[in-house]
DRENZA-926584 format. One record per residue: residue number from 1; residue in three letters; chain; x, y, z of N, C-alpha, C in turn. Coordinates in Angstrom, 3 decimals. Layout:
% DRENZA-926584
PT num residu chaine     n_xx     n_yy     n_zz    ca_xx    ca_yy    ca_zz     c_xx     c_yy     c_zz
PT NUM    ALA      A        X        Y        Z        X        Y        Z        X        Y        Z
...
% end
This chain:
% DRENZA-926584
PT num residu chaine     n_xx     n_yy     n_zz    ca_xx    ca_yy    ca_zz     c_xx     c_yy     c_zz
PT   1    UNK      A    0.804   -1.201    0.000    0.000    0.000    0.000    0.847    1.265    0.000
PT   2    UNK      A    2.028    0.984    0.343    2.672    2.138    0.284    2.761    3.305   -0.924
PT   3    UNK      A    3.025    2.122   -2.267    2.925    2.597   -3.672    1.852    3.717   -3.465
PT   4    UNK      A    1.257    3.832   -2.751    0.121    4.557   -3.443    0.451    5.782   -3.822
PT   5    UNK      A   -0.168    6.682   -4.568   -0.006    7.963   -5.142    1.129    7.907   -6.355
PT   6    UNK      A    1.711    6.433   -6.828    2.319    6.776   -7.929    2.070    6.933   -8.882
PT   7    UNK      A    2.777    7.554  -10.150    2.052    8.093  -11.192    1.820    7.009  -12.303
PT   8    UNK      A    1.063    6.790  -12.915    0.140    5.659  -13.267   -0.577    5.849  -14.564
PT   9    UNK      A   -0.354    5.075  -15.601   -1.261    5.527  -17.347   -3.264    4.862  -16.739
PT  10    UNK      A   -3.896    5.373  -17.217   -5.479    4.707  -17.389   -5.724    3.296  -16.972
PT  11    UNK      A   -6.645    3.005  -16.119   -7.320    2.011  -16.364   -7.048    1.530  -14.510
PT  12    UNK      A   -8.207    0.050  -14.469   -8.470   -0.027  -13.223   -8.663   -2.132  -13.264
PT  13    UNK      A   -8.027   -2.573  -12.425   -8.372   -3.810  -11.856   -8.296   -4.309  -10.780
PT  14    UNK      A   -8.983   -4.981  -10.587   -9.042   -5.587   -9.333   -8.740   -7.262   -8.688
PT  15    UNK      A   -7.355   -7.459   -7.584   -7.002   -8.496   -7.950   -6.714   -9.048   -6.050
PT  16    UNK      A   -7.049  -11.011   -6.582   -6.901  -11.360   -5.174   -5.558  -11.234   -4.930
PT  17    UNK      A   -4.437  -10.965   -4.318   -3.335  -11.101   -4.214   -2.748  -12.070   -2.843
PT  18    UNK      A   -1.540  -13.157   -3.678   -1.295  -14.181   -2.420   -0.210  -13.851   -2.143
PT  19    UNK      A    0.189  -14.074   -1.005    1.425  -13.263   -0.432    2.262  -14.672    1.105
PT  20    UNK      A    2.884  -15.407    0.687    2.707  -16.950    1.639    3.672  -16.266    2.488
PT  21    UNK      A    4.742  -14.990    2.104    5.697  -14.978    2.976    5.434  -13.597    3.991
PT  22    UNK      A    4.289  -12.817    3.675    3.428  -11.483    4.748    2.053  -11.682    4.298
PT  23    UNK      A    1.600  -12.414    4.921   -0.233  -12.389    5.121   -0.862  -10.889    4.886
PT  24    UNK      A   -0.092  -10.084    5.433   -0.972   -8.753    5.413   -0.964   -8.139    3.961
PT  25    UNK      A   -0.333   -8.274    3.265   -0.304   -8.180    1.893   -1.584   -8.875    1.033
PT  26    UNK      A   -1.744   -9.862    1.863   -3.219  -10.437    1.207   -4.215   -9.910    0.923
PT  27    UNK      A   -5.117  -10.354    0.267   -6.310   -9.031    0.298   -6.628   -9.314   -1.317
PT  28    UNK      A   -8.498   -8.663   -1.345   -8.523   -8.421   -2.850   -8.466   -6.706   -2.719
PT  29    UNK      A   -7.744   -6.219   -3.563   -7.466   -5.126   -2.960   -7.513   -4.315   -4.911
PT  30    UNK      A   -8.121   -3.242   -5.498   -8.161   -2.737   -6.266   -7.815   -2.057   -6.540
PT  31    UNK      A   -6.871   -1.798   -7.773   -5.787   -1.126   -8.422   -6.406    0.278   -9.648
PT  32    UNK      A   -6.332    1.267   -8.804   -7.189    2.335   -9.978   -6.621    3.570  -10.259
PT  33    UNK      A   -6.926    4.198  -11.600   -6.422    5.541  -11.565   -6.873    6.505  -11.566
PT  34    UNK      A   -6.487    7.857  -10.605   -7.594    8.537  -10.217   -6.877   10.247  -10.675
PT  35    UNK      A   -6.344   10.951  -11.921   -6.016   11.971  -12.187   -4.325   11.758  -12.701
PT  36    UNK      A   -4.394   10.344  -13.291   -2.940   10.197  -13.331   -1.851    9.278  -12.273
PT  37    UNK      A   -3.136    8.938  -10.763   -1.987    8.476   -9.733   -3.014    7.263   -9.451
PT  38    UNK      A   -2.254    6.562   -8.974   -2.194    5.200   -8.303   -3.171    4.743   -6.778
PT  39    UNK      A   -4.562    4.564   -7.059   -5.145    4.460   -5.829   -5.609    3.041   -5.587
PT  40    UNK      A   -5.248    2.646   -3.887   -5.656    1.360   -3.974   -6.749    1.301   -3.029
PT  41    UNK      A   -7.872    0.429   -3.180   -8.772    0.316   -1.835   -8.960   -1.372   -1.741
PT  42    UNK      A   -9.927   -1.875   -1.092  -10.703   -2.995   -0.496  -11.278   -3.205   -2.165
PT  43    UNK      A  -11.004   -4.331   -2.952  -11.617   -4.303   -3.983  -13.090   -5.533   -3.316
PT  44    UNK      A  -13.739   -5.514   -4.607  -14.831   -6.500   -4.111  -14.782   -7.889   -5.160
PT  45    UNK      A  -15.051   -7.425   -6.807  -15.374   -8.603   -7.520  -13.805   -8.804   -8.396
PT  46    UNK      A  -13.485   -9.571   -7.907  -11.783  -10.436   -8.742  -11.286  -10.395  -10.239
PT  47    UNK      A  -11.196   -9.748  -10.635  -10.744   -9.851  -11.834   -9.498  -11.159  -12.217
PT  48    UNK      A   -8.565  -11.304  -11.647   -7.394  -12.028  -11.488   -7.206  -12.286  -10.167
PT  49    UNK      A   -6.532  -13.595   -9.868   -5.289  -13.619   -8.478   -3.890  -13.622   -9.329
PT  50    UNK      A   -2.972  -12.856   -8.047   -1.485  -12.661   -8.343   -0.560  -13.014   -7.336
PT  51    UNK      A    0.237  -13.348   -7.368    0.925  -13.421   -5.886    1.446  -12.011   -5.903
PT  52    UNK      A    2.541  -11.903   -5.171    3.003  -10.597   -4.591    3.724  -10.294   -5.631
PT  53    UNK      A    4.577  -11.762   -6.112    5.997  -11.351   -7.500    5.353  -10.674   -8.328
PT  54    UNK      A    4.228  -11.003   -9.157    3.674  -10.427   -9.940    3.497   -9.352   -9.639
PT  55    UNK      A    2.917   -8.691   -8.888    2.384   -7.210   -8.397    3.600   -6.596   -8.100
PT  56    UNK      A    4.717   -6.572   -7.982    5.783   -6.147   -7.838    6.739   -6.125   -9.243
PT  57    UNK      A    6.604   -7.295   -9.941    7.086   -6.786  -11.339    5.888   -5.897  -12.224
PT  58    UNK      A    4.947   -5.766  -11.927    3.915   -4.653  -12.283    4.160   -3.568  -11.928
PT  59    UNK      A    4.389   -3.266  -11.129    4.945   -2.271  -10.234    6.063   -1.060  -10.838
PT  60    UNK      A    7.168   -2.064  -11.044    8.920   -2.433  -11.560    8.732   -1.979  -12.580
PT  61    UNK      A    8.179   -2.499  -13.486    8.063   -2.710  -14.975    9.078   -3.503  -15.823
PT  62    UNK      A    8.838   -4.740  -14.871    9.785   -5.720  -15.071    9.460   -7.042  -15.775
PT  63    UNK      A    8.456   -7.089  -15.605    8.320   -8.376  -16.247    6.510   -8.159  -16.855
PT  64    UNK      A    6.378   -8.999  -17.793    5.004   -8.413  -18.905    3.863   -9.522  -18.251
PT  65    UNK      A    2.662   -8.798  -18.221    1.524   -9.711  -17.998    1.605  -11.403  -18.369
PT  66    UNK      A    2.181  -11.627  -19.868    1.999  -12.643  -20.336    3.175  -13.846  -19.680
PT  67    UNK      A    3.677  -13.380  -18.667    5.077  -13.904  -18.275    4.434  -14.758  -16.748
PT  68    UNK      A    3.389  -13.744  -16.361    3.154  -14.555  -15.430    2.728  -15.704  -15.226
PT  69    UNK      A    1.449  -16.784  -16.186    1.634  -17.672  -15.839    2.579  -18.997  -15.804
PT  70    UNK      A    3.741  -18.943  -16.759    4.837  -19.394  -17.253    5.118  -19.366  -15.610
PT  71    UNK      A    5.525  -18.533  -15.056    6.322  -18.409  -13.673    5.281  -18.709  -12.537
PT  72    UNK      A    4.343  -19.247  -12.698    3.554  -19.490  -11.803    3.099  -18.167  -10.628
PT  73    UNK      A    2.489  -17.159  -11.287    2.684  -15.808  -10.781    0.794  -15.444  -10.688
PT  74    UNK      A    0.255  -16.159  -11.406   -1.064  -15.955  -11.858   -1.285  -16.343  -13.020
PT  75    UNK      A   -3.133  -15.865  -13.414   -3.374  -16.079  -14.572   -3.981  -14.984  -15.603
PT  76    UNK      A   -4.251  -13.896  -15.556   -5.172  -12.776  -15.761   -5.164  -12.989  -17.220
PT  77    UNK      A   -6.898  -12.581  -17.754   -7.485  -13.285  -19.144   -6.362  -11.969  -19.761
PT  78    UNK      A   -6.474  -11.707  -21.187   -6.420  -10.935  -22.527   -6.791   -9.332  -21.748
PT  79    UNK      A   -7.961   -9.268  -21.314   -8.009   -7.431  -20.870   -7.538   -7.208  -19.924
PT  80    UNK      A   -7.732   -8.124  -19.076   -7.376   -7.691  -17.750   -4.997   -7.372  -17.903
PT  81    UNK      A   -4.664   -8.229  -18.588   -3.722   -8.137  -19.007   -3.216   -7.206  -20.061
PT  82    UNK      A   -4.122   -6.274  -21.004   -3.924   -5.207  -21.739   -3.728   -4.070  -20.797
PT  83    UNK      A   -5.002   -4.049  -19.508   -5.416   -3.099  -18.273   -3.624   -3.032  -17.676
PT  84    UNK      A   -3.135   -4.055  -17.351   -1.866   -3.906  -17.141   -0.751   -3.337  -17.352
PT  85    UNK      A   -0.921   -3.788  -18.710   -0.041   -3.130  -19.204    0.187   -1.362  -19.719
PT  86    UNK      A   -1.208   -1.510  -20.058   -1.451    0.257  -19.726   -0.879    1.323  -18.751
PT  87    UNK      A   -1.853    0.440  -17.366   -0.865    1.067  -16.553    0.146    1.063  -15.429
PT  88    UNK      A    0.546   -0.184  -16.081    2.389    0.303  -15.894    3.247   -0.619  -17.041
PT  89    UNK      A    3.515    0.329  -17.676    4.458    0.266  -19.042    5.745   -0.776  -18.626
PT  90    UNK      A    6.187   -0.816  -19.161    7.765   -2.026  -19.176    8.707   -0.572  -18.474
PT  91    UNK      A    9.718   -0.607  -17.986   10.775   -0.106  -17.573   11.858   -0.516  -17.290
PT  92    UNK      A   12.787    0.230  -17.576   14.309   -0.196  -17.718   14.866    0.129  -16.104
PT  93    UNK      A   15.084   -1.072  -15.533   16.037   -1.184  -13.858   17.140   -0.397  -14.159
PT  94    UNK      A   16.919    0.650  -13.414   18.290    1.337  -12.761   18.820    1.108  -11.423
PT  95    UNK      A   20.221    1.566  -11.342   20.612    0.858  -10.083   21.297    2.210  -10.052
PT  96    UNK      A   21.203    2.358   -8.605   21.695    4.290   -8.026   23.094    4.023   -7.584
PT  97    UNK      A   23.903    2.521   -7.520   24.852    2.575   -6.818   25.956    2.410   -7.500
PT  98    UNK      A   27.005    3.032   -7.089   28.328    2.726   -7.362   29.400    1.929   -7.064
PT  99    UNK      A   29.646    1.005   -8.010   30.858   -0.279   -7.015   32.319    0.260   -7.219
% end
């Protein structure tokens, strides 16, 4: 929940999320955009379940909807997986540190 208020392209789903290693992360909890930013509440009707990896390479912009069930991450149909990708685009990992 912390994410919240990040900046975020269109669109809204709602997903059970499993989380085996912080319970409190659990939840169906709904993913929406409200002026550009990132709002989450108590969702009600399921669109998808995800575990946490997934929702975190969503997040990242690390890894693509279609990757997840390959990795055992979930299953989310064709829209719900376009909805995704909308909003949050692929992104390139930067790393802030210096070795």
């Amino acid at each position: 929940r912390h994410i919240e208020g990040m900046q975020i392209e269109r669109g809204s789903f709602t997903a059970q999320i499993v989380d085996a290693q912080c319970p409190w992360n659990e939840g169906v909890w709904k993913f929406d955009e409200d002026k550009g930013v990132l709002k989450i509440s108590v969702g009600k009707d399921v669109d998808c379940e995800l575990s946490i990896h997934a929702l975190a390479a969503l997040i990242y912009g690390t890894q693509d909807p279609d990757d997840f069930a390959h990795l055992g991450w979930g299953e989310p149909n064709q829209p719900v997986k376009d909805v995704m990708r909308s909003m949050f685009p692929p992104k390139t990992p930067y790393l802030h540190e210096m070795f």
